[in-house]
N, C-alpha and C positions, 0 to 999 in steps of 0.2 A: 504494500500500500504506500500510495505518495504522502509525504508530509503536506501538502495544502489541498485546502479543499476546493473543489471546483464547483463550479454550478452545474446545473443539466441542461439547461437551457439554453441553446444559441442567443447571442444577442441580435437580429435584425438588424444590420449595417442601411440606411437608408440611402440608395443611390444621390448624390447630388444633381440637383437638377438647374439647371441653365434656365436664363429666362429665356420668355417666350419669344419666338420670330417677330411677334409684331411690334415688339418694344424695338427692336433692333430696327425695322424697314421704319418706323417714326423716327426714329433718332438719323438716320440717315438720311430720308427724304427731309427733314427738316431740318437736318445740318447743311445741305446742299441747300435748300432752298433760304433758308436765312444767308448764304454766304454769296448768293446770286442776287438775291433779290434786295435785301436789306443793305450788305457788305458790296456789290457793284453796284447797283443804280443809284439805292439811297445815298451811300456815303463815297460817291465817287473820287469827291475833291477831297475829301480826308484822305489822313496815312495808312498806309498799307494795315497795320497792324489791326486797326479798328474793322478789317474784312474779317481778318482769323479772328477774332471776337464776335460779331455777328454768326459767322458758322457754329463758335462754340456753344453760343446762344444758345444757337439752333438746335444743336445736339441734346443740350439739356432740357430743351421744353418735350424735346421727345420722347427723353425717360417717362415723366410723369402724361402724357397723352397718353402712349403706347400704354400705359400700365391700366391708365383707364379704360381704354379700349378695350383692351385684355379681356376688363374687368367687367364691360360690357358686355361685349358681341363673341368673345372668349378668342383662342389664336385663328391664327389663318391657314 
């Protein structure tokens, strides 16, 4: 006999799960699209840098759409 005791019971390892595709295709379309739309037209005559701030915008309004979406209409 071993000296420690064991359980009997497996523990259920829970796979990790990745979010959902649609958070991803939001945060993209709308990194893209803040970084065209906002970052070239709107702020043409500004500095370069204030474009990669618009996309990055962008990017983060899509976490929380896409989660809502999710959360709505569920993935795609």
């Amino acid at each position: 006999m071993s000296r420690y005791a064991r359980s009997r019971t497996v523990r259920q390892v829970k796979p990790r799960q990745d979010w959902p595709a649609v958070v991803y295709l939001w945060m993209i379309g709308l990194g893209i699209l803040g970084y065209l739309v906002v970052g070239e037209l709107a702020l043409m005559t500004r500095p370069h840098p204030l474009h990669w701030v618009a996309g990055l915008g962008g990017v983060a309004l899509g976490v929380p759409v896409g989660w809502l979406w999710y959360r709505w209409r569920g993935d795609i």
